[in-house]
C-alpha positions in Angstrom: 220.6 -24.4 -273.8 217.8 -25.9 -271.5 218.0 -22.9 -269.5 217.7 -20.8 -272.3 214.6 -22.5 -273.7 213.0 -23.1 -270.2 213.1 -19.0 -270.1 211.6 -18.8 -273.4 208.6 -21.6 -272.7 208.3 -18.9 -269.3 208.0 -16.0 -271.2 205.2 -17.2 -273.8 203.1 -18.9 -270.9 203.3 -15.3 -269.1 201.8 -13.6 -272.5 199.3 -16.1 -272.8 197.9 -15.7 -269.3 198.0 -12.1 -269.7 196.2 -12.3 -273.2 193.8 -14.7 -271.7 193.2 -12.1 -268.6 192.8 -9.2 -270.6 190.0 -11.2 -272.4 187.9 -12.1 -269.8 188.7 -8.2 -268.5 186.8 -7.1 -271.6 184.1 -9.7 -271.6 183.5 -8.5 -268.0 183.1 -4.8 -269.1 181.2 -5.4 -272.6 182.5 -5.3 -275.8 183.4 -1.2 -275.9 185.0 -2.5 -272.8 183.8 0.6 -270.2 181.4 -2.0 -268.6 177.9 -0.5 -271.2 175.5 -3.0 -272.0 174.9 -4.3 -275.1 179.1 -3.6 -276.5 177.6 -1.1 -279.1 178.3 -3.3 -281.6 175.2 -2.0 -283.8 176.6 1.4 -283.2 175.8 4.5 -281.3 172.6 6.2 -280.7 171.5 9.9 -279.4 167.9 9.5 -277.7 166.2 13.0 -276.5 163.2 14.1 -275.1 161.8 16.4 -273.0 163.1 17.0 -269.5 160.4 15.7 -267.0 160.1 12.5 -265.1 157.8 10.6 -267.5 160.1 11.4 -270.6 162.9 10.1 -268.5 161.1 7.2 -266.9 160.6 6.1 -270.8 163.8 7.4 -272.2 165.2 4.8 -269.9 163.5 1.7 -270.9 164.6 2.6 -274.6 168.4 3.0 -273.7 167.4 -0.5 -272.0 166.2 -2.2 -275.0 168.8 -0.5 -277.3 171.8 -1.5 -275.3 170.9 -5.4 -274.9 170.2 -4.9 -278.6 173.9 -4.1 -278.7 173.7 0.0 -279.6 175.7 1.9 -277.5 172.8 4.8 -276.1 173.6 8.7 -275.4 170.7 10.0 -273.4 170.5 14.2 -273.9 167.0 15.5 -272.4 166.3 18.7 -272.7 164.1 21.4 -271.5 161.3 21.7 -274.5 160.5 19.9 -277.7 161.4 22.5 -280.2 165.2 22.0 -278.8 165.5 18.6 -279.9 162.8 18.4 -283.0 165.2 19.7 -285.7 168.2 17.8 -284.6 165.7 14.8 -285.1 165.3 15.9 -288.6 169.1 16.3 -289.5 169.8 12.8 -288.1 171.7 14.2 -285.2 169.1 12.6 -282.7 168.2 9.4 -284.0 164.9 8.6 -281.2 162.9 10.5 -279.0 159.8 9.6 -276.4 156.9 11.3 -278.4 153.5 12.0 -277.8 151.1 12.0 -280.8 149.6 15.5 -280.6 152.4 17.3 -279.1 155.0 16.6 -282.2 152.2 16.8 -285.2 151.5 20.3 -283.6 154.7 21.8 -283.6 155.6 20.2 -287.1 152.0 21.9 -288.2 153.2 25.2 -286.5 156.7 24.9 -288.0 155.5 24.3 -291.4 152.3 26.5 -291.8 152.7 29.5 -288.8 151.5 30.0 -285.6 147.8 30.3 -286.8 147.6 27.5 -289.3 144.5 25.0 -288.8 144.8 22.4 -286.4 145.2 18.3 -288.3 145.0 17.1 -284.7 142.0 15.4 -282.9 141.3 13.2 -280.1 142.1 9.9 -282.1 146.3 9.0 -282.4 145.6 7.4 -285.9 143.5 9.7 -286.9 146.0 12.4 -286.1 148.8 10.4 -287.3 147.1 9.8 -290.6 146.5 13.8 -290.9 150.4 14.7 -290.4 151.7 12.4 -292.9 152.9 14.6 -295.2 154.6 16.7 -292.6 156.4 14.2 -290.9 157.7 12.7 -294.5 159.0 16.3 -294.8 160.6 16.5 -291.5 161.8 13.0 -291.8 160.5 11.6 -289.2 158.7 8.0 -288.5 156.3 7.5 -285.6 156.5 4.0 -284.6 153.1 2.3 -283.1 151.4 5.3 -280.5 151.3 2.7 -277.3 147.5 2.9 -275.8 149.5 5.2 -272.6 147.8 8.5 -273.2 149.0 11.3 -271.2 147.2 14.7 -272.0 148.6 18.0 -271.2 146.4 19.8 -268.8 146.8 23.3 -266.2 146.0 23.8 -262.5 145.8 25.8 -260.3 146.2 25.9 -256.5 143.3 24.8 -254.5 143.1 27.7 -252.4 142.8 29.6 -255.6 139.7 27.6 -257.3 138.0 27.9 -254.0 138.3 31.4 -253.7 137.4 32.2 -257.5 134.9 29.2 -258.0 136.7 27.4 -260.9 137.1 23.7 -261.7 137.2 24.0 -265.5 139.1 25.9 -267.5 136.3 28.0 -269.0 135.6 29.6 -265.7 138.8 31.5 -266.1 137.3 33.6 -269.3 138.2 37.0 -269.2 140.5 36.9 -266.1 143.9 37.8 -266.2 146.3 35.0 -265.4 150.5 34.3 -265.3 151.1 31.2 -266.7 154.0 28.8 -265.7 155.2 26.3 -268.7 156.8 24.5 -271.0 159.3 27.3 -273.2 157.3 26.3 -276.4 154.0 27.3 -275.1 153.3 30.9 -276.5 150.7 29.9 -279.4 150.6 26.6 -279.5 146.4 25.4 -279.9 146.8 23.0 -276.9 148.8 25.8 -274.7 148.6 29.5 -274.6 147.1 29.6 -277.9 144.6 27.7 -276.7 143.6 29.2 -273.8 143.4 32.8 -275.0 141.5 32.2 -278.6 139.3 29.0 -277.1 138.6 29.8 -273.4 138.9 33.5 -273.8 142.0 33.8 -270.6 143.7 36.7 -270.5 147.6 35.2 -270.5 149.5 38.2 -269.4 152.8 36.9 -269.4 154.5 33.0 -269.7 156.9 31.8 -267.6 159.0 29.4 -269.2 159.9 27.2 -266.0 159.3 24.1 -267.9 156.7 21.1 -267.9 155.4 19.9 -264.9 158.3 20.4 -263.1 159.1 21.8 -259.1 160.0 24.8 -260.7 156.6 25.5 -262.7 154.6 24.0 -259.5 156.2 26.4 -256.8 155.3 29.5 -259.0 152.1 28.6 -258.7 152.1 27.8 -255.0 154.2 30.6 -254.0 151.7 33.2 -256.4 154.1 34.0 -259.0 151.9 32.4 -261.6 148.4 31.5 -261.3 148.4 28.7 -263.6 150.8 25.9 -264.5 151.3 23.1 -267.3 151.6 19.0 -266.3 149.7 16.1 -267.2 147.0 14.0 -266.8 149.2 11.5 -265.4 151.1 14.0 -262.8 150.5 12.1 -258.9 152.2 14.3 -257.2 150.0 17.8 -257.7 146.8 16.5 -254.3 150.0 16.6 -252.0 151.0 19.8 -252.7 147.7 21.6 -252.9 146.9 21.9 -256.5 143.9 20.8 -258.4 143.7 20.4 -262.5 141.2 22.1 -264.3 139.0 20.3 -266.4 139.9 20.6 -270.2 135.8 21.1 -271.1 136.1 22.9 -274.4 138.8 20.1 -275.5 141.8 21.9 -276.8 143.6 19.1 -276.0 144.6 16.1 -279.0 145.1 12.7 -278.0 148.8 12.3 -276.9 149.2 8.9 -276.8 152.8 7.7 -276.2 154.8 6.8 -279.3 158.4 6.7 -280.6 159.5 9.4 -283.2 162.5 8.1 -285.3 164.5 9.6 -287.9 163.2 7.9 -290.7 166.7 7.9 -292.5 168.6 6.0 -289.5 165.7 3.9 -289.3 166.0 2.0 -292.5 169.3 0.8 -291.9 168.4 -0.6 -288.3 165.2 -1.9 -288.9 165.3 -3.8 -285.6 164.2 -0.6 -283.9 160.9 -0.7 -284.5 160.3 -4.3 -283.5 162.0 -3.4 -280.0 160.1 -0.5 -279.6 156.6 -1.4 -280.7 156.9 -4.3 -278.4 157.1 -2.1 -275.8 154.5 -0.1 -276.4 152.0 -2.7 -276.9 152.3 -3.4 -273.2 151.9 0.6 -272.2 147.9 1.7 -271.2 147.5 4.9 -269.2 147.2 3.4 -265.8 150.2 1.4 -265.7 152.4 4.6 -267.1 150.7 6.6 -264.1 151.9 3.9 -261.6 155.3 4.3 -262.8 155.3 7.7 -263.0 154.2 8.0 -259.0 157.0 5.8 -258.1 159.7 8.3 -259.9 157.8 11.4 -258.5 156.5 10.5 -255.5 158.2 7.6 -254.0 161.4 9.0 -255.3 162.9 6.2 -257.0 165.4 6.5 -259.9 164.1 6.3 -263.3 166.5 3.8 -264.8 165.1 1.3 -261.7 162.1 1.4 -262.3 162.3 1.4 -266.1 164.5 -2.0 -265.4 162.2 -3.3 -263.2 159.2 -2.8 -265.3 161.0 -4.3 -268.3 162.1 -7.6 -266.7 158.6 -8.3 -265.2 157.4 -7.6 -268.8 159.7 -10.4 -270.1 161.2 -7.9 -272.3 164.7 -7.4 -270.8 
């Protein structure tokens, strides 16, 4: 009989240890115990954007923020805004990196047709005030635009404004260009529309090799295309040879950084916005363009530097 109940004590010490082991196991690895930060306790979120290194530099610091929030974060960039905008709508992507002029356009475009009249201007409130209606309509809530602006702009090679005189893009009126972009370009006021109605530039034919990207920048070294698409904030484009051309008749709105949310998932996880605008708040131009040179120059991952900016920040 002491035998027998020295086996059983044995037995229920062995399942303790293990119970206890398995525990720690999943403390180790977060509560969804595959090793995520944050558990997902507050459930999962889809976060898109745009496939360039800025969009992933800040897509990463939200799937930072959201995970020690305890949401478990599905990054899915994509090539152009138009892929992603109406699964925003429906809910299926809950937040995306935004800039102010870029979404109000395309909602304006979506809503009223390629040639309906421009509600965006060179002030984020301004413009944000203007596209109420249509971003109640799309469902969509843009959090606090951060004071990181990051304009769309074209270049050229430099060889090429040498040889043709140009520094601005109303010296290419009336020539015939190929233009290398973004695949949502063709009439877009701040894109091809733009340059053929405004500046008078004969767009013969649009590339869609995306924004800012190796791809759009060695067409326009190699000669395939004569003009490209980045941004203002783009480091990399004096080491390869290419200049940008001054934006002098202003087709450009202000495109100041700023979260887009669905407006419906929002309300039931109001700690979003807190998260998010606290991040903004410490965003200006200069600092985003730092951070973008060390993803596209120095070559670092984005999810590093997004950490590391967060923790010096205080915010992770």
């Amino acid at each position: 009989m002491q035998m027998k109940a020295r086996r059983i004590l044995a037995a229920a010490l062995v399942s303790v240890l293990a119970m206890g082991a398995a525990s720690c196991a999943s403390d180790d690895l977060g509560d969804d115990g595959n090793g995520s930060s944050g558990g997902g306790d507050k459930g999962k979120v889809v976060l898109s954007g745009q496939a360039f290194d800025e969009a992933a530099l800040v897509a990463s610091m939200y799937q930072l923020l959201l995970e020690k929030e305890g949401y478990s974060v599905e990054q899915k960039l994509v090539e152009s805004r138009d892929q992603y905008l109406g699964e925003l709508e429906k809910g299926n992507v809950q937040i995306a990196p935004e800039y102010t002029g870029g979404i109000l356009d395309l909602l304006n475009t979506n809503a009223n047709g390629a040639n309906a009249e421009p509600i965006t201007t060179s002030d984020a409130a301004e413009s944000i005030s203007a596209g109420k209606q249509l971003l109640d309509d799309a469902g969509i809530t843009l959090l606090d635009p951060s004071a990181a602006t990051d304009t769309n702009a074209f270049f050229v090679t430099q060889k090429y404004a040498d040889d043709n005189g140009v520094t601005k893009l109303s010296d290419l009126e009336g020539k015939s260009v190929v233009l290398a972009a973004a695949p949502d370009c063709k009439g877009r006021p701040d894109c091809e529309g733009g340059l053929t109605t405004v500046y008078g530039i004969k767009v013969t034919k649009i590339l869609p090799l995306g924004f800012g990207g190796a791809q759009t920048k060695n067409s326009v070294k190699d000669g395939e295309s004569q003009l490209g698409l980045t941004a203002t904030t783009d480091g990399t484009l004096a080491a390869d040879g290419l200049v940008l051309l001054e934006d002098d008749k202003a087709i450009q709105p202000a495109q100041n950084l700023v979260p887009a949310v669905n407006t419906a998932w929002l309300k039931d996880h109001r700690d979003v916005r807190e998260v998010l605008n606290e991040l903004m708040a410490t965003l200006d131009t200069r600092t985003l363009a730092e951070l973008n040179t060390r993803v596209t120059v120095d070559r670092e991952k984005p999810e590093d530097v997004a950490r590391d900016y967060l923790e010096q920040n205080a915010l992770l």
